[in-house]
C-alpha positions in Angstrom: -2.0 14.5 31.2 -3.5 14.6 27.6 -4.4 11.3 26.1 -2.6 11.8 22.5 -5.0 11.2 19.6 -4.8 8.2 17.4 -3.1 9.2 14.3 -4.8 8.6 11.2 -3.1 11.3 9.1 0.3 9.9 7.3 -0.2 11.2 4.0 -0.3 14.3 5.5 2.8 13.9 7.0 4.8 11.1 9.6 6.3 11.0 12.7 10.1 11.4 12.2 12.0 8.0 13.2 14.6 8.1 16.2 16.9 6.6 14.1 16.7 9.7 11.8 16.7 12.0 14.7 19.6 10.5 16.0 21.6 10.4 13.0 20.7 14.5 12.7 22.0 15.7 16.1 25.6 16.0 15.5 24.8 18.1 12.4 23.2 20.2 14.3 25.3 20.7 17.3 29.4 19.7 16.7 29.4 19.1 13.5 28.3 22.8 11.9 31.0 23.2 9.2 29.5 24.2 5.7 30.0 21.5 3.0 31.4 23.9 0.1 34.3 25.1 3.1 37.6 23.0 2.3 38.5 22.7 5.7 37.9 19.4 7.9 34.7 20.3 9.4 33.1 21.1 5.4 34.5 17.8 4.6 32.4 15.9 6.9 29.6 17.9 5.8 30.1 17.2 2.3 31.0 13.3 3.1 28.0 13.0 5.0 25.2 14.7 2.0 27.1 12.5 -0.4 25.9 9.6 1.8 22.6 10.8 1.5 22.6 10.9 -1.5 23.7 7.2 -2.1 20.7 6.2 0.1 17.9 8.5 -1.8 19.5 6.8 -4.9 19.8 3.6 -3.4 15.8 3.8 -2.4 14.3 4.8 -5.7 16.9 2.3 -7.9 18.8 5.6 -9.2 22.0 4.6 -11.2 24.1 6.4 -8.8 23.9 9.3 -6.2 24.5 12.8 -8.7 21.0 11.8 -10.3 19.6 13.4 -6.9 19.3 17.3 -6.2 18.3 18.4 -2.8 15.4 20.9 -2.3 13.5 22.4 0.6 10.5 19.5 0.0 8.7 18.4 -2.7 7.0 21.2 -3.5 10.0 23.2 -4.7 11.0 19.4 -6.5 7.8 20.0 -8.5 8.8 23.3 -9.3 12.3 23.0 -10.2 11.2 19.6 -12.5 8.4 21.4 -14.1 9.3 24.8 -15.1 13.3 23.5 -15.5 12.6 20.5 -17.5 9.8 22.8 -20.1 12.5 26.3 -19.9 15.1 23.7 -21.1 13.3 22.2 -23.9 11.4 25.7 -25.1 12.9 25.6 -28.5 11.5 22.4 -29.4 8.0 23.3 -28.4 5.5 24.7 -25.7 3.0 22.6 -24.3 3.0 20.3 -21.3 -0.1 17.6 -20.4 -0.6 17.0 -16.8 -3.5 15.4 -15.3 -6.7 16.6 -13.3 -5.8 15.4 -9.7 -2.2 16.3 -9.6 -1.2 18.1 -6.3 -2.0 21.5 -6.1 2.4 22.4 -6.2 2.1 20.4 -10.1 -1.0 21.9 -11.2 0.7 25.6 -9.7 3.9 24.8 -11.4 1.8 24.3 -15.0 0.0 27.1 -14.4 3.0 29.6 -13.9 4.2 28.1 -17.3 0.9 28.8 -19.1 1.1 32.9 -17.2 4.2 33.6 -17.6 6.0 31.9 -20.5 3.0 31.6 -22.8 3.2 27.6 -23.0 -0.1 25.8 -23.0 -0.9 23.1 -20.7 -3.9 20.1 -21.5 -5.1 18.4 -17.8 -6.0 14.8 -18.8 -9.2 13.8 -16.8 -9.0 10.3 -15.2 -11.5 7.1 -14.6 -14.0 6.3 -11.3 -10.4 5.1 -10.1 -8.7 8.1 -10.0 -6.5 6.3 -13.1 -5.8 8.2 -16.1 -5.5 6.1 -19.4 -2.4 5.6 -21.0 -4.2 6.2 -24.3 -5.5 9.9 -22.7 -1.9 10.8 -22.1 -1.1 9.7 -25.6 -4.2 11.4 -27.4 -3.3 14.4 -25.9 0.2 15.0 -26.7 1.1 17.3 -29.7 4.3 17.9 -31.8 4.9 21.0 -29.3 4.6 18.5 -26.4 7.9 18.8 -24.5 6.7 17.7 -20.4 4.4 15.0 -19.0 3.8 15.5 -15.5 1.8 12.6 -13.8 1.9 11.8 -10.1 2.7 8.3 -9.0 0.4 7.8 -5.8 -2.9 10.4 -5.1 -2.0 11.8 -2.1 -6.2 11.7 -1.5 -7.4 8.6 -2.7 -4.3 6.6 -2.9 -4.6 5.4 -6.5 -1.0 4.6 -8.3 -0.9 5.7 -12.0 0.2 3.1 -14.8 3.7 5.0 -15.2 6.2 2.7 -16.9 3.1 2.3 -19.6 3.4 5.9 -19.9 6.4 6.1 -20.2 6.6 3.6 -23.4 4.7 6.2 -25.1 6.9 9.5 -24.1 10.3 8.0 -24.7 9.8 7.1 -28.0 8.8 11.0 -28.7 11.4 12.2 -26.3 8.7 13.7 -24.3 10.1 14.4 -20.4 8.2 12.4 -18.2 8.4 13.7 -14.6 6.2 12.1 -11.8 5.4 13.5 -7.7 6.4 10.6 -5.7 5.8 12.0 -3.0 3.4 9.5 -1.4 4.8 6.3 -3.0 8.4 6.6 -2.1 8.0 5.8 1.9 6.1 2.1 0.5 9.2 1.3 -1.4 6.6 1.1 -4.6 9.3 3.9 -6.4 11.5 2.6 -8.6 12.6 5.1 -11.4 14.3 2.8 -14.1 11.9 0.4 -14.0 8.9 3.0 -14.4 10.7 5.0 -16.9 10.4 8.6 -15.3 12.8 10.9 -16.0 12.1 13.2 -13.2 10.6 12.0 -9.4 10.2 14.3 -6.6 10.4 13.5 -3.2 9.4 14.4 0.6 11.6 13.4 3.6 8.5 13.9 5.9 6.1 11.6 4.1 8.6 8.8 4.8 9.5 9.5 8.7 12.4 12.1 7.8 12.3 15.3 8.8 9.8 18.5 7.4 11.9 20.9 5.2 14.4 18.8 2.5 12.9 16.7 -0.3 15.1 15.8 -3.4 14.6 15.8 -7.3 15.7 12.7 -9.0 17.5 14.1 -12.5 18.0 11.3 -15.0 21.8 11.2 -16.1 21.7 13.3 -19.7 19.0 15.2 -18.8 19.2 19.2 -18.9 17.0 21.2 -16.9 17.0 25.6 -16.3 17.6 26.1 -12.9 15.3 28.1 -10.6 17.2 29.1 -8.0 20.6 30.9 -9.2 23.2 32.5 -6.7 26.0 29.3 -6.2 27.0 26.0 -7.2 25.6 24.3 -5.2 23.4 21.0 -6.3 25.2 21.2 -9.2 24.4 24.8 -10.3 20.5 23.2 -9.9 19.6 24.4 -6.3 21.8 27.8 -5.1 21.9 27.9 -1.1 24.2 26.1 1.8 22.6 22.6 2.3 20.5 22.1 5.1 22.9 19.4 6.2 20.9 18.0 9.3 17.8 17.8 7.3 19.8 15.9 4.1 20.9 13.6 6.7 17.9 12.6 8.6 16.2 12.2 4.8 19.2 9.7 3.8 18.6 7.9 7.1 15.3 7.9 6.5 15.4 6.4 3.2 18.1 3.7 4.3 16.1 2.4 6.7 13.6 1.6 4.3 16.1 -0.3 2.1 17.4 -2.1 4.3 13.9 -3.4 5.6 14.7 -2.4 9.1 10.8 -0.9 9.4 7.6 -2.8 9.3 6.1 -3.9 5.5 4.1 -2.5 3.5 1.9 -6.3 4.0 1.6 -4.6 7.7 0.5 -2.0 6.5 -2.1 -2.7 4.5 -3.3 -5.6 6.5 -4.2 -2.6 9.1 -6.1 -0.9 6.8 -7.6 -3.7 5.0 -9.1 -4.4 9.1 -10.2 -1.1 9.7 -11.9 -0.6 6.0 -13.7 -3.7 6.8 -15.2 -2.8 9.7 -16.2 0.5 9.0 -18.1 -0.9 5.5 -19.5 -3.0 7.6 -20.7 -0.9 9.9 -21.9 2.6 8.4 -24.1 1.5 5.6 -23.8 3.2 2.1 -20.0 4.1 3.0 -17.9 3.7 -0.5 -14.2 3.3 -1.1 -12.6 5.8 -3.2 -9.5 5.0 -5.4 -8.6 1.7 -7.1 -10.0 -1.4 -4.8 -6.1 -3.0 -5.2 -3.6 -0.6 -7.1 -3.6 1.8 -4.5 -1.4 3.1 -1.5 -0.7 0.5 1.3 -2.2 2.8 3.9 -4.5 5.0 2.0 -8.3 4.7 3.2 -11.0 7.2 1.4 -14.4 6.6 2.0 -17.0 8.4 1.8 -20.0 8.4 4.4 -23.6 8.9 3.2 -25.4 11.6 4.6 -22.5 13.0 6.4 -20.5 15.8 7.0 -16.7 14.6 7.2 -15.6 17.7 8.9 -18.3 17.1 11.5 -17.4 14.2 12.0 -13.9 15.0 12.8 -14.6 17.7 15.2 -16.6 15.3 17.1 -13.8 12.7 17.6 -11.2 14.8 19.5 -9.6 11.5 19.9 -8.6 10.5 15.9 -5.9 12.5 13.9 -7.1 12.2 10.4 -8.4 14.4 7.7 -11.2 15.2 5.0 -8.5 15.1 2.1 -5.4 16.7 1.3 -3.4 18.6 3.9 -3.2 21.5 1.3 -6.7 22.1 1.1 -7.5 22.5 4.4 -9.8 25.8 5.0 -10.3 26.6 1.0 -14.0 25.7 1.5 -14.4 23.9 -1.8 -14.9 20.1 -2.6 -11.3 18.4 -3.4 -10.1 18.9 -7.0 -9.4 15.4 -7.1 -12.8 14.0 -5.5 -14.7 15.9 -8.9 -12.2 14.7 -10.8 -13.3 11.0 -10.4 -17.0 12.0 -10.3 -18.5 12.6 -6.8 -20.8 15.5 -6.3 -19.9 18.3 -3.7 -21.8 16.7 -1.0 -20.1 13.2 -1.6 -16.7 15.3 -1.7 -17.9 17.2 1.4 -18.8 13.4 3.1 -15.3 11.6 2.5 -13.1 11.1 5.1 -9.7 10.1 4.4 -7.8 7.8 7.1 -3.9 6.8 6.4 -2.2 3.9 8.1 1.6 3.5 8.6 4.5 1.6 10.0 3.6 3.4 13.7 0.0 2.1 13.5 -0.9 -0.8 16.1 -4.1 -3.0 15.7 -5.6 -1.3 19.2 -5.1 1.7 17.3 -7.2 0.4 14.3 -9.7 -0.8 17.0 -10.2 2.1 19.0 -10.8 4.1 16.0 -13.3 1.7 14.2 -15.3 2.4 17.3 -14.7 6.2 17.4 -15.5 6.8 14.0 -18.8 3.9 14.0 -20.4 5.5 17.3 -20.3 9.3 16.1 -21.2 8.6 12.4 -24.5 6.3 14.1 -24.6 9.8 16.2 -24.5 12.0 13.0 -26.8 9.7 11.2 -29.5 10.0 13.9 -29.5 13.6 14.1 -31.9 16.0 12.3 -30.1 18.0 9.6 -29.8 22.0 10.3 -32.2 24.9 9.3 -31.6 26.1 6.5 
């Protein structure tokens, strides 16, 4: 039997939680009924996605549970914020400001804006950090501004953005902030009121919920366009029959977060913090990426002199991790967000990026401290290849 391999890859997605799994089955076996049906069997479906709800709300300090939409993940949650939120406000003006590591699904999103509906979009660059400056997002915003989109957590380097400042200067202008919380709801670091956002999507499987459902946080007053038309569903916002299983393993999910009943984020980062230390201390030259404190729990990016991170991976059968985001897997090119805070291609092409979580034991961080210190000695000894 197969040894498993040591996972090291969270941000990329999480183990879905027995509890969650638990609380699905029914949904998917005796309890089938559609939630718009009036009979007894919709009811319970429709009881059990208001539930939901009240936990996704309760988990990112919502006022209550109709200021979250359900989607198919947070990619369509991107979609549905960005080009809603800019349709809806066209007659007031047409240009957005994002910033230069935004997820590829934000920067898509923008994009299709600028193509198709002839608005114009300015990407904000950010520090060595990976931090834009509150002052950027301010210097860049125009009377046509009408959409700030600016992710809380880097899914790559981990760095958490200076949002509620942000927000003091889009408010005022009535500017729609919207943020990809993708990575930062799962720590419990997501709290919309006291940030300021007005929109937050969201990712059941980056917080040990199941892969297909995310949700769009809506603040209360706000009008967006819809994007998918054909029922009334999510309030007229999202057309479709629920995907009731998924809604509940994601409120299940959240809840357990709340309610503390999984491991802290001090845990967390306490396991990182061990295995960041002894890698430094061992690979000489290797460099941290992201903000040294305000950063994801588990994030680790570093980057390994003289090293090829893919390499390095293929020789460690035995780790689960990745070279960056999930979503750039196979494209070839150095990570959009790497350039972004100022390493070359070959420092792009030599970072490695490890994530810790809640399922993360110390022999785990052990085991692969040695994995990783052995082969990069390995790599660093060997003769680089003809050109």
């Amino acid at each position: 039997m197969n040894t498993p391999p040591i996972y090291l890859d969270h941000q990329a997605t999480t183990p879905l939680d027995q509890r969650a799994l638990e609380a699905m089955l029914p949904f998917l076996t005796s309890e089938y009924g559609n939630p718009s049906s009036p009979h007894s069997c919709g009811r319970t479906a429709a009881r059990a996605i208001r539930t939901a709800r009240q936990q996704l709300a309760q988990l990112i300090g919502a006022k209550n549970e109709m200021e979250i939409v359900f989607t198919s993940g947070a990619t369509e949650a991107n979609h549905l914020a960005i080009l809603g939120a800019a349709l809806a406000a066209r007659p007031t003006g047409g240009h957005i400001v994002t910033t230069a590591i935004e997820h590829k699904a934000v920067l898509a999103a923008c994009q299709r804006l600028v193509d198709h509906h002839g608005y114009t979009c300015t990407r904000v660059g950010v520090d060595a950090y990976g931090r834009v400056r509150p002052t950027d997002i301010a210097a860049a915003l125009t009377p046509n501004t009408v959409l700030v989109s600016v992710m809380h957590a880097n899914n790559e380097i981990g760095s958490l953005q200076q949002l509620a400042a942000i927000a003091e200067i889009t408010t005022p202008r009535g500017i729609v902030l919207h943020t990809d919380a993708a990575q930062s709801a799962g720590c419990g670091l997501l709290d919309v009121l006291d940030l300021g956002v007005d929109l937050a999507s969201l990712s059941a499987h980056k917080l040990h919920g199941p892969k297909g459902i995310g949700a769009l946080y809506i603040r209360s007053g706000l009008h967006i366009t819809a994007q998918q038309t054909g029922g009334a569903q999510e309030r007229g916002l999202r057309a479709g029959t629920p995907n009731v299983p998924a809604i509940v393993g994601f409120g299940v999910a959240a809840q357990l977060i709340t309610n503390h009943a999984v491991p802290s984020t001090t845990f967390i980062r306490t396991r990182r913090d061990r295995l960041e230390c002894r890698l430094l201390a061992a690979i000489p030259g290797t460099t941290v990426n992201g903000h040294p404190h305000q950063r994801l729990p588990g994030n680790l990016s570093l980057s390994l002199p003289g090293i090829e991170a893919a390499d390095l991976l293929d020789r460690i059968p035995g780790i689960a991790a990745s070279t960056g985001s999930a979503c750039n897997t196979g494209s070839g090119e150095p990570s959009h967000v790497l350039t972004a805070i100022g390493l070359t291609r070959d420092q792009a092409r030599a970072t490695l990026r490890l994530s810790i979580d809640r399922t993360t034991t110390d022999t785990d961080i052990d085991q692969a401290a040695e994995l990783i210190i052995h082969t990069a000695h390995t790599l660093m000894r060997t003769p680089p290849k003809a050109a």
